[in-house]
C-alpha positions in Angstrom: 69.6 96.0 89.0 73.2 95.2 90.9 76.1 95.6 89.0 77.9 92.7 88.5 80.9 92.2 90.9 84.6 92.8 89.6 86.3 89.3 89.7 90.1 89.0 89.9 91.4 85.5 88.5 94.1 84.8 91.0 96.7 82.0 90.4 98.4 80.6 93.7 101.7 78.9 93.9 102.4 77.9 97.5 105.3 76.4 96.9 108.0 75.1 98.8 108.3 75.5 102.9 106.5 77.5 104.6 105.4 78.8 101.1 101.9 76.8 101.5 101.6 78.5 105.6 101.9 81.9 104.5 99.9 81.5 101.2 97.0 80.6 103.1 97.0 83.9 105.5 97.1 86.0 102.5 94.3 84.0 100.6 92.1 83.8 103.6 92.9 88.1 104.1 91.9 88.4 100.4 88.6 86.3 100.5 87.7 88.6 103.7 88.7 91.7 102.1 86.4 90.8 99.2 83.2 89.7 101.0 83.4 92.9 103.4 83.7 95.1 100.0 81.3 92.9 98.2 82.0 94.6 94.6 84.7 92.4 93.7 85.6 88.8 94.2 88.4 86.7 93.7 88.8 83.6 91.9 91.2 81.5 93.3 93.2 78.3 91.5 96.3 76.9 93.2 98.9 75.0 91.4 101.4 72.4 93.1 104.3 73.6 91.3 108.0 73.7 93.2 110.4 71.4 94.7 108.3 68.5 95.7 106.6 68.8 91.6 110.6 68.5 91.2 111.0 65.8 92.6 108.5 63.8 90.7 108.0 65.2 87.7 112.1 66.0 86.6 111.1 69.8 86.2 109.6 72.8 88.4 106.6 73.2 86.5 104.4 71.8 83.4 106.2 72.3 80.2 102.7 74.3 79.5 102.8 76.1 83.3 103.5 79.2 81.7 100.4 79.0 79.0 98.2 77.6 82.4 99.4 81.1 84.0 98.8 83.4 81.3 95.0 84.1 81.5 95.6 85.6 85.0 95.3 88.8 86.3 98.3 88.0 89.1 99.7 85.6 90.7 100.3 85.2 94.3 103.9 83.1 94.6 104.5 81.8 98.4 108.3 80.1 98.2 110.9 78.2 96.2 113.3 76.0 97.3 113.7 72.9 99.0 116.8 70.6 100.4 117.3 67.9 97.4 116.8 70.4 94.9 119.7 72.4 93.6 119.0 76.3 94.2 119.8 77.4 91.0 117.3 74.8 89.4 114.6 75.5 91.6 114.8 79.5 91.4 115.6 79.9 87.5 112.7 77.3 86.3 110.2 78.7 88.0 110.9 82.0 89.6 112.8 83.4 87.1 111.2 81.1 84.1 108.0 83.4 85.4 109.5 86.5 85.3 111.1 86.2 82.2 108.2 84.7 80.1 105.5 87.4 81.3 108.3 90.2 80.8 107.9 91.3 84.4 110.5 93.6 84.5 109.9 95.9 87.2 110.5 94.3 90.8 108.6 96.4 93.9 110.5 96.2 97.3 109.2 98.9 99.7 111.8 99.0 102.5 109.4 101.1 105.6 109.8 100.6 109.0 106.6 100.5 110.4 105.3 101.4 113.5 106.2 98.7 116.2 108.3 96.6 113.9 111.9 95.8 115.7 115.0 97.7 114.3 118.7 97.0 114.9 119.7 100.7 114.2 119.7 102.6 117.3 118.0 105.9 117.5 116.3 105.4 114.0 112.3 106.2 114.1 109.4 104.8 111.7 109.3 107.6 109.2 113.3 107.6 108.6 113.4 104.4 106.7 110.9 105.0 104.0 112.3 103.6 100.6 111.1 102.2 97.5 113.1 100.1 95.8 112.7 99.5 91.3 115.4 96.8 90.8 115.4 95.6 86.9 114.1 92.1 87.5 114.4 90.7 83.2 118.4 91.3 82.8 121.7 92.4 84.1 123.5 90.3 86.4 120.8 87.5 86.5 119.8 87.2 82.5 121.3 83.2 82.9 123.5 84.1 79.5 127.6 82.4 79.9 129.4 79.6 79.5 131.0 76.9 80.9 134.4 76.0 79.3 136.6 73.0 79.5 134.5 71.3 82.3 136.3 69.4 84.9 139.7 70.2 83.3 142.5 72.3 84.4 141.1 74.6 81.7 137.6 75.3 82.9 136.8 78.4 82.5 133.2 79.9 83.7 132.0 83.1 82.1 129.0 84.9 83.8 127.4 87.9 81.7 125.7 91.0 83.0 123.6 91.5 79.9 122.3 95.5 80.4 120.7 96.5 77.2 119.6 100.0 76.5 115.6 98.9 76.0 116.0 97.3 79.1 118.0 99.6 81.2 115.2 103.1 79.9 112.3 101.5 80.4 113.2 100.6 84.5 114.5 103.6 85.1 111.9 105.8 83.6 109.7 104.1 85.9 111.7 104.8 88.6 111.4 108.5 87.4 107.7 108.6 87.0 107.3 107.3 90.8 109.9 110.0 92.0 107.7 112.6 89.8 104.6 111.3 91.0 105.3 111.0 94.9 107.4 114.0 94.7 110.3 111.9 95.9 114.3 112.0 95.0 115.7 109.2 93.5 118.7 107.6 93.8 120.4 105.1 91.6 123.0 102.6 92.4 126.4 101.9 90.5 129.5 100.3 90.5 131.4 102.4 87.6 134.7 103.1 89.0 135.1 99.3 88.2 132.2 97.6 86.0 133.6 99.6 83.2 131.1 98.5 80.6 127.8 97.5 82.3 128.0 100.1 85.3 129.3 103.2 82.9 126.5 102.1 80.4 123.9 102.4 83.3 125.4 105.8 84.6 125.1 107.2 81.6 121.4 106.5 80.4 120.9 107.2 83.9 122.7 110.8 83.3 120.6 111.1 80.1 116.9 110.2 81.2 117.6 112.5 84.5 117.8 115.7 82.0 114.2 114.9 81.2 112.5 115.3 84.7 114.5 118.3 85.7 111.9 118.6 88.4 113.2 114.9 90.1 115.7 115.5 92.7 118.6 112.9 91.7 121.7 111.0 93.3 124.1 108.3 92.4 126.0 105.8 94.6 128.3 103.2 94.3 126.7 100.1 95.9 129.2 99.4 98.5 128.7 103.3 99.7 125.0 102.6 99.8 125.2 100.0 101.8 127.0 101.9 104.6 124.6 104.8 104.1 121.6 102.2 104.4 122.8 101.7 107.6 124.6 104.9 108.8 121.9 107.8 107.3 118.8 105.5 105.6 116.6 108.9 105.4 118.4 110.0 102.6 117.0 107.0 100.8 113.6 107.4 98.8 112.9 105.8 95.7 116.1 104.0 94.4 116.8 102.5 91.0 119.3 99.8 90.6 119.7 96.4 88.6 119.2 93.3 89.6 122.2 91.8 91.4 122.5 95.2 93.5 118.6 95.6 94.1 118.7 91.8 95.0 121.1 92.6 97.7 120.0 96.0 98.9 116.9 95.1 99.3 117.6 92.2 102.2 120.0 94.3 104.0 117.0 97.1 103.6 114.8 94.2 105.2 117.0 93.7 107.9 117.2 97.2 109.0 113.1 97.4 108.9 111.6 94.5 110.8 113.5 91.4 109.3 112.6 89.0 106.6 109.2 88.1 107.6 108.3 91.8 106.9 109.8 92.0 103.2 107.4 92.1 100.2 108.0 91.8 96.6 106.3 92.4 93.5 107.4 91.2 90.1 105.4 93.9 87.6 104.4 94.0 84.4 103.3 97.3 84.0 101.3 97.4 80.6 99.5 94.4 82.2 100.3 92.5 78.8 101.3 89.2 81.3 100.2 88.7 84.8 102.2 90.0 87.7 103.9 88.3 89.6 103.5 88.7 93.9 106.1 87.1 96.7 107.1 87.2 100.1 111.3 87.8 100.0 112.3 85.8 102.6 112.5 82.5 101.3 111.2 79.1 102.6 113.1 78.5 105.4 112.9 74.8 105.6 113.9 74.9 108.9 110.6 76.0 110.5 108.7 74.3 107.5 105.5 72.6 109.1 105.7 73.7 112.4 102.6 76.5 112.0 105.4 79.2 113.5 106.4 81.3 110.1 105.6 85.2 109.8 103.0 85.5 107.5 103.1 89.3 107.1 105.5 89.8 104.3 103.3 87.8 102.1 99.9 89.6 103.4 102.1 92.8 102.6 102.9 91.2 99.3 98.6 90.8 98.7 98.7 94.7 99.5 100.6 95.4 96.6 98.7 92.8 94.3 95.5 94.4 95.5 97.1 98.3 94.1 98.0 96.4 90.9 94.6 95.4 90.6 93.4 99.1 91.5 91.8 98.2 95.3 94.5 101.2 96.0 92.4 101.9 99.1 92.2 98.2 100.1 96.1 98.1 99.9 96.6 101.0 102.5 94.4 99.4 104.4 96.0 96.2 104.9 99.2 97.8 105.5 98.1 100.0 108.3 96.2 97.0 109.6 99.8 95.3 109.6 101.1 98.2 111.6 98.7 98.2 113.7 99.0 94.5 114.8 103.2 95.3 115.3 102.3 98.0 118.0 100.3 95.9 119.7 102.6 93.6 120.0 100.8 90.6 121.1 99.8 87.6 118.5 103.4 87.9 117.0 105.6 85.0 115.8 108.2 84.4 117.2 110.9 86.1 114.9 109.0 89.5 116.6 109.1 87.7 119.7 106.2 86.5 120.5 104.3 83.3 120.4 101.8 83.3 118.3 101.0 80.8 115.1 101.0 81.5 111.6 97.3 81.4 111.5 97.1 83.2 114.8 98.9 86.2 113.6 97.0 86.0 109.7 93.6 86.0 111.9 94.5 88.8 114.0 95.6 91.0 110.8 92.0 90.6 109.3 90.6 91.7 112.6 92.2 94.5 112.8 91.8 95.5 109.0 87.6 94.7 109.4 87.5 96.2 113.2 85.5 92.9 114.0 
């Protein structure tokens, strides 16, 4: 008797721009990836939640999206944002709204340059940018908590809190600890003490504290504006780094820039006691400007599938689609052109599951 296939309930929200493009190169990998294993399959239901839902509805998503979501095992997120739509409306109701409500407070960037992906740093091989980043992803600098005083007054006043609590901050970075321990990696967190002198001290010290219990992790601590330079001037140095979520935000783009570009920049939004569905994305936005013309890289969401198959434990599967990635960047043809060449969206998608399948 055959055992009964593994299905993964998968939720899709395409999205805004070239969010729907992209999504449908990483659903199409996925569906291939499943039929050429055959003991698992996915089960697929989009939702047409974003800007345009916006635009006719008053609100990103159903006042019930977040129940629809919950009976998922992940969800695969393509792009928010859209001309028309304010940007902080359109990332905190449904981004955000996403990550709060399913608690998914560890956020995934792997910053790797991979064989044959374009680099602006001279001299620097594949193998010398190697990072993982843990940025908190369910406080600090984007928790929405403030005020707005005296509106359109000579009194306003705006007040934006950095809300770092100490459940919050232990629980990310002994995360980050247990992937240093595990991948016998340093880590390094980030900081801006010398002047954040309650929410920066606070996260040097529990970082100080939590460090004495994996003697065994090899540790450092930067100021953000000195990690930037070092990103840049000496990246090797860089392994697995914990930081919160303003600084990961922003370390993380300038980590994409030095390691292919945007359209190479995955994300995962985690919960890791698989309470909620996690959450997967692309990083790069949905450039409205290319938006419908079939010429947007879909490898940072396919990358961004990798990691949602690990989550789902197709750890092998994952590997696979990333070297299949790297393969397709050496050879260099069927590229888009932001890695100069002139291949489609679909072209490129296609040519990644041939490579991955050998067909």
């Amino acid at each position: 008797m055959a055992a009964e296939k593994q299905v993964h309930r998968i939720a899709l929200i395409p999205g805004d721009g070239i969010g729907p493009e992209v999504v449908a190169e990483a659903e199409g990998l996925l569906r291939a990836i499943a039929a050429a294993d055959g003991g698992f399959c996915f089960d697929f239901t989009s939702f047409p939640w974003g800007c345009e839902y916006y635009l006719r509805e008053g609100r990103m998503m159903p006042e019930d999206g977040i129940d629809q979501l919950r009976g998922f095992d992940a969800i695969l997120l393509g792009a928010v944002g859209f001309p028309g739509v304010p940007d902080h409306v359109s990332l905190r109701d449904l981004l955000l709204r996403i990550r709060h409500d399913f608690d998914e407070y560890v956020n995934v960037r792997p910053v790797r340059l991979l064989r044959g992906a374009p680099c602006p740093l001279k001299g620097v091989e594949p193998g010398q940018i190697d990072m993982t980043f843990i940025r908190e992803n369910s406080e600090g600098e984007y928790a929405g908590s403030g005020s707005w005083l005296y509106p359109d007054t000579p009194r306003e006043v705006v007040i934006q809190d950095g809300v770092f609590s100490r459940h919050g901050t232990e629980r990310i970075m002994r995360y980050a600890f247990e992937l240093a321990r595990r991948e016998h990696k340093s880590l390094t967190s980030i900081s801006k003490g010398n002047a954040l002198n309650y929410s920066m001290v606070f996260w040097d010290q529990v970082f100080d504290e939590i460090s004495r219990e994996y003697p065994e992790v090899e540790t450092h601590s930067y100021l953000v504006d000195a990690a930037a330079m070092l990103m840049v001037r000496d990246p090797g140095r860089f392994q697995v780094v914990v930081a919160s979520n303003l600084f990961g935000d922003i370390l993380t783009d300038l980590g994409a820039a030095i390691s292919g570009g945007m359209g190479l920049a995955a994300g995962a939004n985690l919960n890791p006691e698989c309470e909620f569905p996690s959450m997967f994305e692309p990083i790069h936005g949905s450039a409205p400007d290319i938006a419908g013309k079939g010429i947007a890289n879909p490898l940072a969401t396919i990358w961004s599938a990798a990691q949602m198959l690990e989550h789902l434990g197709q750890g092998e599967w994952a590997a696979r689609v990333v070297d299949a990635i790297e393969r397709v960047l050496q050879a260099g043809d069927d590229l888009t052109p932001d890695l100069g060449g002139s291949a489609s969206t679909s072209e490129l998608g296609e040519r990644v599951v041939r490579e991955l399948l050998d067909v």
